[in-house]
N, C-alpha and C positions, 0 to 999 in steps of 0.2 A: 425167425432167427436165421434161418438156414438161405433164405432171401436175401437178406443183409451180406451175410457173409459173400456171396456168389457175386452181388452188386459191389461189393468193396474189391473183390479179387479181377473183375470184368474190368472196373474203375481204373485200378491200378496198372492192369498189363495195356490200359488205352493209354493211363499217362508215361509209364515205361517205353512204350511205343514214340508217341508223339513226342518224349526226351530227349531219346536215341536216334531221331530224323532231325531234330532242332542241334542238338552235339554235332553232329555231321553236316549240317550245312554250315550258312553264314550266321554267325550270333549278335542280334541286333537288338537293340530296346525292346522293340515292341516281340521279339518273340521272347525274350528274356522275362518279360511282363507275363505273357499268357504264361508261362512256367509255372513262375511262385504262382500265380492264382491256382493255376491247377493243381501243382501240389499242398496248395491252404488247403482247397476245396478238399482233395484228398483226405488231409491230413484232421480238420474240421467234422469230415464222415464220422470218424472212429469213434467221436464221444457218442457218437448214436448209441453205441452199444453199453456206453454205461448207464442202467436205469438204478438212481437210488432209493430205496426205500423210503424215505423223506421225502412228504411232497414239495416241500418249502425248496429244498436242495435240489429237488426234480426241475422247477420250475426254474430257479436261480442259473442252472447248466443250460435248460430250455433258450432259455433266454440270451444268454451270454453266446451261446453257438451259433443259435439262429442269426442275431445281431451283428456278431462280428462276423459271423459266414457271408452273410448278407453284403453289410455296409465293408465292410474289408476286403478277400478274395474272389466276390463275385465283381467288385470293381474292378480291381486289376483285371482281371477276363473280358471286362466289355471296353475298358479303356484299351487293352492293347488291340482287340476287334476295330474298335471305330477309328484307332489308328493308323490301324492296316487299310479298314477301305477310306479314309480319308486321302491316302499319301496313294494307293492305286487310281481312286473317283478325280482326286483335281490334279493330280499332277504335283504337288507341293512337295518343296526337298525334304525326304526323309530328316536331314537335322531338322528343323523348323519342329516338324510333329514330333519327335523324340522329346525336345526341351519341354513340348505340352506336356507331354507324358509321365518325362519326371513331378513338375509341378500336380498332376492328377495324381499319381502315385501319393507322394508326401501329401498333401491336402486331404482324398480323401480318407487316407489311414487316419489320419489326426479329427477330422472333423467326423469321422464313423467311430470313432469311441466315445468322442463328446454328444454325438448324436443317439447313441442307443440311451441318454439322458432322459428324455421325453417320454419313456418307457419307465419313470421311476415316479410319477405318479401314483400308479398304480402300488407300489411296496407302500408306500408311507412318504418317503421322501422328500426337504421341504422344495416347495415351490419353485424357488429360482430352477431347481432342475429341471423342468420344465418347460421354459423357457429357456435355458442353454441348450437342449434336447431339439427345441423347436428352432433354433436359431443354426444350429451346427447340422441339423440335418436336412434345411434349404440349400446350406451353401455346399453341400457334397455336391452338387450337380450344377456347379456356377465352373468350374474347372472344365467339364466336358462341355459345354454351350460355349466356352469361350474359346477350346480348341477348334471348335467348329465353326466359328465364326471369323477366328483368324484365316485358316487355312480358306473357307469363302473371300475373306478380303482379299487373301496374293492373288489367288487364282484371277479376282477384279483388276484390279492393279497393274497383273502382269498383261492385260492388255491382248494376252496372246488367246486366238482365236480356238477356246477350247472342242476338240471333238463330239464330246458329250454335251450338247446343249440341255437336253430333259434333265439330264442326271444334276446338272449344277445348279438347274431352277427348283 
C-alpha cells in the first residue's frame, strides 16, 4: 500500500513539474496533448487504490481502467511523442502535424471506448460486441499510420534534399 502511495506522490510532483515548464514556455498542440495524457494517466492511477470487495465489481473497475487507461490517455502520450519527433525527423510544418493530431485525439477517444467492446465476450455479452470491439479497435491505429504517412509524403513531395537520409528511409 505504502508503495503505491509513494509512486502516486513521485508520479504527481513529475507531472507538476513537467506542467509548470509546459505553463512557462510556448503552448502548442502537441504539448498540450502529452498534458491531458499525463494527467488521465495521473488521474486513472488513483482507482488502483479502490479494491472492492466484490469480485464481479473488482473486475468490472479492472477492466474499465485498464481499457480506457490504455486505449484513452496512453494514446494521447504516444500521439503527441510521435508528433513531436515526426515534425523534429522530416521537417514538416508544425500546423500540418497538429491537424493530425486533433483528428488522432477525437478518433481514438471515440474508437477506444467502442473498442474495449471486444472485451464483452467474456461477461455474457451478445455477439455483435464483439465484432464492434474488433472493428473499432483496428481502426485506433489507422489515425497514427496515416499521420505518418502524410508527413513521409511532404517530406517526398517537397523535393528538398533532406539532411537525414537513414532517418527518412
Amino acid at each position: 500500500f505504502w508503495v503505491k502511495i509513494l509512486m502516486a506522490i513521485a508520479f504527481l510532483i513529475f507531472i507538476y513539474n513537467v506542467t509548470m515548464t509546459v505553463l512557462k514556455g510556448r503552448k502548442t498542440v502537441v504539448s498540450i496533448v502529452l498534458l491531458l495524457g499525463l494527467w488521465g494517466a495521473a488521474i486513472f492511477f488513483m482507482f488502483a487504490f479502490y479494491n472492492p470487495d466484490n469480485l464481479a465489481v473488482d473486475k468490472l473497475y479492472w477492466w474499465w481502467v485498464v481499457h480506457v487507461w490504455v486505449e484513452g490517455v496512453w494514446e494521447l502520450i504516444m500521439a503527441a511523442m510521435l508528433a513531436f519527433l515526426l515534425i523534429k525527423l522530416t521537417g514538416v510544418d508544425r500546423e500540418v502535424i497538429e491537424k493530425w493530431l486533433y483528428v488522432i485525439v477525437g478518433f481514438s477517444l471515440f474508437s477506444g471506448l467502442l473498442g474495449t467492446g471486444h472485451h464483452y465476450y467474456w461477461i455474457g455479452a451478445p455477439e455483435y460486441w464483439h465484432w464492434i470491439g474488433i472493428i473499432f479497435s483496428f481502426l485506433e491505429v489507422v489515425p497514427f499510420f496515416a499521420m505518418m504517412l502524410w508527413a513521409f509524403y511532404l517530406v517526398k513531395k517537397s523535393g528538398r534534399d533532406h539532411p537525414n537520409k537513414a532517418a527518412i528511409l
